[in-house]
Every structure is written in structure tokens, then in C-alpha cells.
ROTORDREN-139762 format. One line per 5 residues: for each residue x, y, z of C-alpha. Coordinates in Angstrom, 1 decimal. Each point is the difference from the previous one (the first is absolute). Layout:
X/Y/Z | ...
END
This chain:
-5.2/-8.3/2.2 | 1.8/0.2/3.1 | -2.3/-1.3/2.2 | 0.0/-3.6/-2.1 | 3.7/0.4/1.1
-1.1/-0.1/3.6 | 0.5/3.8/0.6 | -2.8/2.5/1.2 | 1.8/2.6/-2.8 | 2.5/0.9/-2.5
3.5/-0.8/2.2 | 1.8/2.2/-2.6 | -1.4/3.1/0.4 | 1.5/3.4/-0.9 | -1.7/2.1/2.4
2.2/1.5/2.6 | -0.3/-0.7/3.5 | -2.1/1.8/2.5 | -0.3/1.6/3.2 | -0.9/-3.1/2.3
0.7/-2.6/1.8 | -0.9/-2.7/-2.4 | 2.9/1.4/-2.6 | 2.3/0.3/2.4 | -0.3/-3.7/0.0
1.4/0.0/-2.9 | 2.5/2.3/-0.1 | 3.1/-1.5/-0.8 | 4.0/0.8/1.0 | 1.0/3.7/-0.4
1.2/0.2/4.1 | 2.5/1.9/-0.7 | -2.3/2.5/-2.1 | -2.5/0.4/2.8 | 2.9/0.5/1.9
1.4/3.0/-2.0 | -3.1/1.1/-0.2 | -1.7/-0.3/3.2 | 3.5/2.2/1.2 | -0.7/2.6/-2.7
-3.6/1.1/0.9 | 0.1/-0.9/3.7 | -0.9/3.4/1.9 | -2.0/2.0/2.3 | -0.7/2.0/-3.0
-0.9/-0.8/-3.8 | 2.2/0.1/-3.1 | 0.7/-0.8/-3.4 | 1.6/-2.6/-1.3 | 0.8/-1.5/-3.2
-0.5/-3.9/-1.0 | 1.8/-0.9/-3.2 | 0.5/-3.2/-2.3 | -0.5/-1.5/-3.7 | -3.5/-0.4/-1.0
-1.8/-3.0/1.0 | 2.2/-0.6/3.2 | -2.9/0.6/2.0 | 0.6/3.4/1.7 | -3.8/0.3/0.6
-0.4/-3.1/1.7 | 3.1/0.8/2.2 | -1.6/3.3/1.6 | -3.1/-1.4/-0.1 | 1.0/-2.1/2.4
2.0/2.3/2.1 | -2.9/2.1/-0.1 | -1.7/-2.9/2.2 | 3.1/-0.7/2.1 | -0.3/3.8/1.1
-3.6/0.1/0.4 | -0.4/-2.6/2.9 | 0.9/0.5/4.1 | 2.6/-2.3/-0.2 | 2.0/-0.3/-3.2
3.1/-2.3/1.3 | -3.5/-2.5/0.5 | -0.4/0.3/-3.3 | 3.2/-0.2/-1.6 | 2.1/-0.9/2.4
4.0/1.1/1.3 | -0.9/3.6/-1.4 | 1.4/2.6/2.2 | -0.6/3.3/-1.7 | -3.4/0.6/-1.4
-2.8/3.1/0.6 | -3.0/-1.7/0.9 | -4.1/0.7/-0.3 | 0.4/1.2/-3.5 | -3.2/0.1/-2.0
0.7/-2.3/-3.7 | -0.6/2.2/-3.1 | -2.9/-1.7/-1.8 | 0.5/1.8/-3.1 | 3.0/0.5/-1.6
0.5/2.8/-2.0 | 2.2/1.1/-3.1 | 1.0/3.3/-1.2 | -0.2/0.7/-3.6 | 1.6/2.2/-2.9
-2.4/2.4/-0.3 | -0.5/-0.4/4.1 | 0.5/3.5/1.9 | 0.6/0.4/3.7 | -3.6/0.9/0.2
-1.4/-3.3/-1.3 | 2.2/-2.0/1.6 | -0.7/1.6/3.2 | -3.7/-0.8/-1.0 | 1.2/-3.8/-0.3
1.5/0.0/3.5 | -3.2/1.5/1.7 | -2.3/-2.2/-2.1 | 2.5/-2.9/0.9 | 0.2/0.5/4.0
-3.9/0.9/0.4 | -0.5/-3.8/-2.1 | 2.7/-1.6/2.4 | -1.9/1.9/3.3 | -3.5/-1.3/-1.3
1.5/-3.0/-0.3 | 1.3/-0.6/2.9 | -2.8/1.6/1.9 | -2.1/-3.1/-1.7 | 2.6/-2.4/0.5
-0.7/0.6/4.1 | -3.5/0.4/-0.2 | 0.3/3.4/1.4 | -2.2/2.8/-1.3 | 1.7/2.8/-2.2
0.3/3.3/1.9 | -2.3/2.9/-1.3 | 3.6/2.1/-1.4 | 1.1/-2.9/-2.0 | -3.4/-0.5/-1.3
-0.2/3.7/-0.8 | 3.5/0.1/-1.7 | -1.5/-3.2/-2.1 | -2.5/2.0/-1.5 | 1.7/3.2/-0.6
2.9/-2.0/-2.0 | -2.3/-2.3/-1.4 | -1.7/3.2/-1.7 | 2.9/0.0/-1.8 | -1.2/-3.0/-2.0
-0.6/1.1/-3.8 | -0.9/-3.0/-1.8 | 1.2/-3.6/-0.4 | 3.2/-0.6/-2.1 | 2.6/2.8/-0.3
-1.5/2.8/-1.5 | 2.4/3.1/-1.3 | 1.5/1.7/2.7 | -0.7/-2.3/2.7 | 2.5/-2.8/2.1
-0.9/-3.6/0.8 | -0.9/-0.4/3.8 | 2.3/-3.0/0.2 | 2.4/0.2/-2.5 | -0.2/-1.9/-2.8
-2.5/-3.1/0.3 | -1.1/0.9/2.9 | -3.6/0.0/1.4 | -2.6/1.5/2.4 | -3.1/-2.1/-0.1
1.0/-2.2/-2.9 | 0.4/3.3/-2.2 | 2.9/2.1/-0.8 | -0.8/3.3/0.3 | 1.4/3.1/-0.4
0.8/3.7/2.0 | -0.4/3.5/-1.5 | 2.6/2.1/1.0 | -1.1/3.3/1.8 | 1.2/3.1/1.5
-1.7/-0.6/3.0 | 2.1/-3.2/0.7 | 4.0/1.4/0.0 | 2.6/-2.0/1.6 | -0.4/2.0/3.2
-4.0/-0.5/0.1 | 0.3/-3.5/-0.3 | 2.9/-0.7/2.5 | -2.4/1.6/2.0 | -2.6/-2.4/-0.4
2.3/-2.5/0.8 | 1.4/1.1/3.3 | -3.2/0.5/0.8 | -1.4/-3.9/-1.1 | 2.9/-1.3/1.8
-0.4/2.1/3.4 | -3.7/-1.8/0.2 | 1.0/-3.1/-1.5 | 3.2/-1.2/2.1 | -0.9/0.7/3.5
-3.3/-1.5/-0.6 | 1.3/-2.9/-1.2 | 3.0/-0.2/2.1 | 2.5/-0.3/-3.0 | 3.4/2.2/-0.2
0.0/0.6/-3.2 | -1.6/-1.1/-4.1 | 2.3/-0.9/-3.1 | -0.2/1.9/-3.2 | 1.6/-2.2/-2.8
1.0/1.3/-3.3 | 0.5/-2.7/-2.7 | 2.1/0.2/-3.2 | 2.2/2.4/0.0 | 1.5/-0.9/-3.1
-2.9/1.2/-2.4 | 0.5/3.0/0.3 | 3.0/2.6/-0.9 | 2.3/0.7/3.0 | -0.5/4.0/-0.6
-3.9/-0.5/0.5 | 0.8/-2.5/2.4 | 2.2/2.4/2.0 | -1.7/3.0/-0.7 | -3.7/-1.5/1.4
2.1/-1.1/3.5 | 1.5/3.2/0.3 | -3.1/1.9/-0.8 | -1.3/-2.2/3.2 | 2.8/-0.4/1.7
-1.2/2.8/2.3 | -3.0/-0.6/0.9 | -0.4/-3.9/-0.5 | 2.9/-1.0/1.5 | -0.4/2.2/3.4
-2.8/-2.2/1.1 | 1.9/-2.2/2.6 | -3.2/-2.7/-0.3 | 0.8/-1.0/-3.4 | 2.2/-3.0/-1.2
0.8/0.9/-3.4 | 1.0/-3.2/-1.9 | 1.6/0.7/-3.4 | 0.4/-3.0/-2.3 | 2.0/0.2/-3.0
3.0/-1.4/-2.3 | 3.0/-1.0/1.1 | 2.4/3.6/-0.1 | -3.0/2.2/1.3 | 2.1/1.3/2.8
3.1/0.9/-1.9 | -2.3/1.6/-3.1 | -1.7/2.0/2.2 | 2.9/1.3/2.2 | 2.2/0.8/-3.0
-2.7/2.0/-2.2 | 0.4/4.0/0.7 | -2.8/0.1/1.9 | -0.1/-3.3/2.0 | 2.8/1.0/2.6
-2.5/1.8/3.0 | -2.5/-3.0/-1.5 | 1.9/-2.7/1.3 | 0.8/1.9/2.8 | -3.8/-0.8/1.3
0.5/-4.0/-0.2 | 0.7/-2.5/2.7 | 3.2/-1.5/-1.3 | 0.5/-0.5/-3.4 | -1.9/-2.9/-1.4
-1.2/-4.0/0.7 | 1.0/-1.8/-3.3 | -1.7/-3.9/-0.5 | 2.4/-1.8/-1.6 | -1.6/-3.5/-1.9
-0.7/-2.8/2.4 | 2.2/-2.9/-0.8 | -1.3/-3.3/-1.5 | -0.5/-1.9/3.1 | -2.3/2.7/1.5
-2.1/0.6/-2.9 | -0.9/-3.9/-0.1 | -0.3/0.9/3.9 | -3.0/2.2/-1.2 | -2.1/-2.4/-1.7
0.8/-2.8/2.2 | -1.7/2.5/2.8 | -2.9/0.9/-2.6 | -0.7/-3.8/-0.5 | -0.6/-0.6/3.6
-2.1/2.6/0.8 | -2.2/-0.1/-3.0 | -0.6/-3.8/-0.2 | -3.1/-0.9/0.9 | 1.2/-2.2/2.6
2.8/2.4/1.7 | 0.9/-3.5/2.7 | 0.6/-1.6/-3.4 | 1.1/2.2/-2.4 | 0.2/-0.6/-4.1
3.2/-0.2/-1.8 | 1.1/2.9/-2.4 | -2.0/-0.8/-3.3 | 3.9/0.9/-1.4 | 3.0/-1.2/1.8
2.5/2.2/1.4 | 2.8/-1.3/-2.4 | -2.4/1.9/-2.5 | -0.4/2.9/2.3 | 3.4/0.6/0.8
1.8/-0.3/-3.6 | -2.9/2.1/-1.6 | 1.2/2.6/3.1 | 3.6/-0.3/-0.4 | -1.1/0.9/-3.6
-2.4/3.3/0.3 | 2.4/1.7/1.6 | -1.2/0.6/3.5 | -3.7/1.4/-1.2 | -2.0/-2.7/2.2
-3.3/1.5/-1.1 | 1.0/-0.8/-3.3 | 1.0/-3.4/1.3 | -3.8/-0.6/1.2 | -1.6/1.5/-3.0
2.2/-2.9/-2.3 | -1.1/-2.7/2.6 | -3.5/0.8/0.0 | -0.4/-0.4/-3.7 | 1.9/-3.3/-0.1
-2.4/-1.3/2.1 | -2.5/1.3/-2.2 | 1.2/-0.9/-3.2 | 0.8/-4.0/1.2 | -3.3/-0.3/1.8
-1.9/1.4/-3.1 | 1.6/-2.8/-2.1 | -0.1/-2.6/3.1 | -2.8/0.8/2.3 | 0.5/-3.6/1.6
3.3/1.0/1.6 | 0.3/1.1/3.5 | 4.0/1.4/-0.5 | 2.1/0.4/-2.3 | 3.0/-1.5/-1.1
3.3/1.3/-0.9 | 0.2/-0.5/-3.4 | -3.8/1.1/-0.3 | 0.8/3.1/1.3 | 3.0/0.8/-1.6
-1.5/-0.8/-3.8 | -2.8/2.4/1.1 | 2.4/3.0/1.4 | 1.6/1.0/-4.1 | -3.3/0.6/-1.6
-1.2/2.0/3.3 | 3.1/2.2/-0.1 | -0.2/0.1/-3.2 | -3.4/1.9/0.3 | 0.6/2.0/2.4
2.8/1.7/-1.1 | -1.2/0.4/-3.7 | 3.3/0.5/-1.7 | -1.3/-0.5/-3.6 | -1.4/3.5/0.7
3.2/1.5/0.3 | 1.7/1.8/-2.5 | 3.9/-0.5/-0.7 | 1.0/3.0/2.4 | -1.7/-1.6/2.9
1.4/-3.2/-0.8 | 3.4/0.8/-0.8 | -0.3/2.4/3.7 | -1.7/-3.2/1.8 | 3.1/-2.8/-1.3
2.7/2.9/0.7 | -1.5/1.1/3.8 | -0.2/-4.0/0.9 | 4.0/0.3/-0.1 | 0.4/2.9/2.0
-2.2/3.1/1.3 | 0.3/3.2/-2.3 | 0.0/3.5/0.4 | -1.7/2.2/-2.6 | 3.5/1.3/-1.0
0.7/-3.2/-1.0 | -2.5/0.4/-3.1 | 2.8/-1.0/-2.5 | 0.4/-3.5/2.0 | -3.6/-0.8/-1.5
0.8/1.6/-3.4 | -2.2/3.2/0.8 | 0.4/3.5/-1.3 | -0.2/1.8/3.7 | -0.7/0.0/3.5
-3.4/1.3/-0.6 | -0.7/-3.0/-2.7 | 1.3/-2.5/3.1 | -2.7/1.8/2.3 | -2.5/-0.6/-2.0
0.5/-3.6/-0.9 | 0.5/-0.2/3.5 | -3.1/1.3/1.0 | -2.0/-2.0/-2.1 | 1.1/-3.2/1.3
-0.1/1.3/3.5 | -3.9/0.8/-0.7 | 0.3/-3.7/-1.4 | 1.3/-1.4/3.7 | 3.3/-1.1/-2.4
2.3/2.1/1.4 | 0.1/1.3/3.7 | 1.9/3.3/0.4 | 2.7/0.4/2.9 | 1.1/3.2/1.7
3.8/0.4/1.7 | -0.2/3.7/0.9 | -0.3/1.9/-3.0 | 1.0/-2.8/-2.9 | -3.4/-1.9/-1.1
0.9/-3.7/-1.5 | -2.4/-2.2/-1.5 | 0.2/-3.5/0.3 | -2.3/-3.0/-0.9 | -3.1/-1.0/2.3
-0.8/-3.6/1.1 | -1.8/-1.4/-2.2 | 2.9/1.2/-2.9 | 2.3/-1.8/1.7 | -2.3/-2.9/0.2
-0.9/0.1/-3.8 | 3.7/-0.5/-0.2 | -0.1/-3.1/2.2 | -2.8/-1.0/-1.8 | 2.6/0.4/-3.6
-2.9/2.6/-1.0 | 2.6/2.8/-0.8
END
């Protein structure tokens, strides 16, 4: 569809960001986060650090691309007045997610699986032949392999979604494979790999935070803490929600935890209107077909920009609404090479509308949605939404959060809910 339009692909897409120069190029605003950032992990030695933010804000793209900064010889050529940055970092390919019924052993088993498919990746990306160790380790781990899917017992290489080969596969745990065995294996990987390749260090980065509890969360770290963190080669990138810092530090356990990361944490706020036009504007040049000339924006930024003021910050969101205007105008007028205002804004209802399904709602999740789109509640606020208790307001809570209603916000030890994006859209929209 998008190529009628002039475009070589989809210019809305949701996909994050990557580790080159080609999304660098369109990588927009956020100096002061590289900034902050760059200052935080800039060292001789590795670290951990934590990048926070509401969902959809586009934390992955954002260390994506500091992943590439920090990979090349010359990062202020790449990005310009920096002043603090480590450089010759190798990009995770892979990120990876810890899960509720993770241990440290199986996420340890993620990290090693994730760095030997970043080395083998990067060893192809040079055209350099793998060294005999790496190869070696690649086989011993990949005997680990038990079957396709997610069998019983076993972890997902990659985290949820992820992939080796166009599969997801999954990792038995064994006794042979401890925390100590494999941190092993990694020293060792990384003793070949980085002289070899002339790099200082590789990124490990740990997606999602959020999904899991904060006592498995914390007591996974700490159960790694020793070994994981000791290896001076490793960039450990934790992403997570907004409050990660704070929740951590403040459960009885977190204290020596936090003690082990590089400042306390990088939050995204939303870009502003302006930038996230900025986006697509970028997006339209380099995809048209004719870059010297490129094609307008199939929607106009008018569109763009009030649909953003109005999703609450949640740009992926933003595209995803876009995309399907275009769809749903083009389908009824294939003739039409953009689309007009009023077009697009008698298409956006129905699309909302679908999306965000409220007819399958009962009356607790409505009455919890119209009460949290006037202020952000705490689940001792139960009686505010005419429920029995705090456990009935976690529930209803939860369900909508599994929904992408409701987006859950952490200031140190208080959790508040409040509506996501596409609620306060819906409300725009006179949906609710």
C-alpha cells in the first residue's frame, strides 16, 4: 500500500530502532538524554545502569542507538558535541527479558546465549572468522537446546518473542550450568572475543523490568550480583518503568543491590509534539523512493500532532493509529495519494474504537477507567471506584493493565495506576 504512496515501506512502523548508522538517522531530539546517559556509563570499566520511562516512549530504540554511538572509533562523529562516552562497545543483538518463574540460573543462561549471538554476530558483521573457543562455547550451550517452543522447565533464549534462526527455542536448566560455571564461560568468550576484535567491552540489555515482581526481580540480581556484575567487560543495560530505581532501593533487600549501579537511573520522558512530527517528517525522506524528492506525509502533521497531544506521550501508539488510517481511507479510496484532514479524522473514532474494545468491559473496569482519567489512583483508594478492597482494586487493575488500559506507575514503594494512551485518546475521541 505504501509504495503507491511513493514510499519503499510502511513509514509508521512500531519496530524499535537499531544498532546502526541508518537509525541513527533517524533518531530524533533526546540531547539531553544522551547526555545523562552517555555521563552515567562512561568508564574504563563496565556497569549497570537503569533506563526507565512509560510504555511506548521508545526506551528500546533510545539504547539501541546509544549502543551504536558507543560501538564506533569516533562517537562525537557520530553524534556530535558529546564529551563523555565509553567507546568500542559491542551492540547487544538480542535483548533479553527475565521472567516470573526466571531463576538466576536461567537468566544467566539468557545472558550467555545473548552475548555468544551478539559475538557471532559481530564476528559476521566484519567478515572475520569465529575463533575455535567461541565456536566451541556455541556448541556446548547450544546442547542445551531441548525442543522448539517453551517446554516445562525450560527459559526462552531471548525473552519473550525472541528468536534464534527464526524459532524460539528454549534452555533446560542443569546442574552443570550454575551461575559461577557460566560467568565462567563468559569471561572466558570475552577474553578471546575483545582483543581479537579490538573492542573494550559488549552490552548485556535486560528489557522489561516491569513484568515481573520486584522480590523476584531483586532476588534474581542479587543472586547474580556476585558473579555477573564483577565482570568489568559487561555493560549491563536495565530497562524498566518509571520508579525502578526507588522500588528497588527501598525493598529490604535492594539496598547492597543498588549499591552495584552506575547512578541511579536514565528516565525518557515523552517527546513533545513538534519532535514526534520531526520523526515522520525524517521517515518520509528517507523512505521515499526518490530521497532528492521526497513524498509528503500520506497524513498531515496537524493530524499527527493533535492525535499525539491526545495519546498521552505513547508515540508507538501514535504510529500504530496512523498506520491504520491510512489503511482504512485507502481501502475505501484507493485513488488517493494523501489524505485529508477531515478524511482522517472521521476514520480515527471507529479505529479507536476497535482497538480499545470497551464494550468488552464490565462495569468495574469502566467505572475504574472514567474514575483513573481524572486522576491516578492508588489501590487504597478502592472505595473511590466503589470497590470492596484493595485486593478487588488490584485485580481490576491488573486486568486492564493485561488489556494495555491502564499503565501502572511506581514512586518508591506506593504503586498508582493511571490510564494508558489510547484511554485517554478514547476520551478525545468521546468514546468513554
Amino acid at each position: 500500500m505504501y509504495d503507491t504512496l511513493g514510499f519503499t515501506k510502511n513509514l509508521f512502523f512500531t519496530e524499535s530502532l537499531g544498532t546502526t548508522k541508518e537509525d541513527l538517522d533517524k533518531f530524533v531530539g533526546r540531547r539531553n538524554d544522551v547526555h545523562r546517559y552517555l555521563a552515567q556509563i562512561s568508564g574504563r570499566e563496565g556497569c549497570v545502569h537503569l533506563v526507565t520511562g512509560n510504555p511506548g516512549v521508545g526506551k528500546t530504540s533510545f539504547v539501541n542507538v546509544m549502543q551504536y554511538v558507543t560501538s564506533v572509533e569516533d562517537p562525537k562523529s557520530a553524534f556530535g558535541d558529546i564529551v563523555h562516552t565509553p567507546n568500542l562497545l559491542i551492540p547487544s543483538i538480542k535483548k533479553l527479558q527475565i521472567n516470573s518463574d526466571d531463576t538466576a540460573q536461567s537468566v544467566m543462561l539468557k545472558i550467555t546465549s545473548s552475548l555468544i549471538f551478539s559475538l557471532i554476530s559481530y564476528y559476521e558483521h566484519r567478515g572475520l572468522k569465529l575463533p575455535r573457543k567461541i565456536d566451541e562455547h556455541h556448541k556446548r550451550i547450544n546442547e542445551l537446546i531441548v525442543s522448539t517452543g517453551k517446554p516445562s522447565g525450560s527459559v526462552s533464549v531471548m525473552g519473550s518473542g525472541g528468536s534464534y534462526g527464526g524459532e524460539t527455542i528454549g534452555y533446560e536448566g542443569t546442574a552443570s550450568t550454575t551461575v559461577s560455571h557460566l560467568s565462567h564461560i563468559i569471561n572466558e568468550l570475552l577474553h578471546v572475543a575483545l582483543p581479537d576484535l579490538n573492542m573494550n567491552g559488549i552490552y548485556v540489555v535486560i528489557n522489561n523490568l516491569d513484568i515481573v515482581e520486584h522480590d523476584t526481580l531483586v532476588k534474581i540480581l542479587n543472586e547474580l550480583r556476585d558473579e555477573l556484575f564483577a565482570i568489568k567487560e559487561l555493560w549491563i543495560i536495565l530497562l524498566g518503568s518509571k520508579g525502578t530505581y526507588a522500588a528497588i532501593k527501598q525493598h529490604p533487600n535492594g539496598a547492597r543491590l543498588v549499591d552495584n549501579f552506575r547512578g541511579t537511573e536514565t528516565f525518557l520522558g515523552s517527546l513533545n509534539e513538534v519532535e514526534a512530527a520531526d520523526i515522520l517528517r525524517i521517515r518520509a525522506t528517507k523512505l521515499s523512493f526518490d530521497e532528492s524528492n521526497p513524498r509528503p506525509l500520506p497524513v498531515s502533521e496537524q493530524v499527527i500532532r493533535e492525535i499525539y497531544k491526545h495519546c498521552d506521550g505513547e508515540i508507538r501508539f501514535l504510529f500504530n493509529v496512523c498506520d491504520q488510517i491510512v489503511r482504512s481511507v485507502l481501502t475505501k479510496y484507493p485513488s488517493l495519494d494523501s489524505i485529508d484532514n477531515a478524511l482522517a479524522f472521521s476514520a480515527l473514532k471507529p479505529i479507536v474504537q476497535e482497538e480499545i474494545r470497551l464494550d468488552s468491559l464490565g462495569k468495574k473496569q469502566l467505572r475504574m477507567l472514567t474514575t483513573l482519567l481524572e486522576k491516578p489512583l492508588r489501590p487504597k483508594d478502592y472505595k473511590e471506584v466503589k470497590l470492596t478492597s484493595a485486593p478487588d482494586f488490584s485485580n481490576v487493575a491488573k486486568d486492564l493493565l493485561k488489556r494495555n488500559l491502564v499503565r501502572k506507575r511506581e514512586e518508591g514503594v506506593a504503586v498508582y495506576y493511571e490510564p494508558s494512551g489510547q484511554v485517554v485518546l478514547a476520551r478525545y475521541c468521546e468514546l468513554i
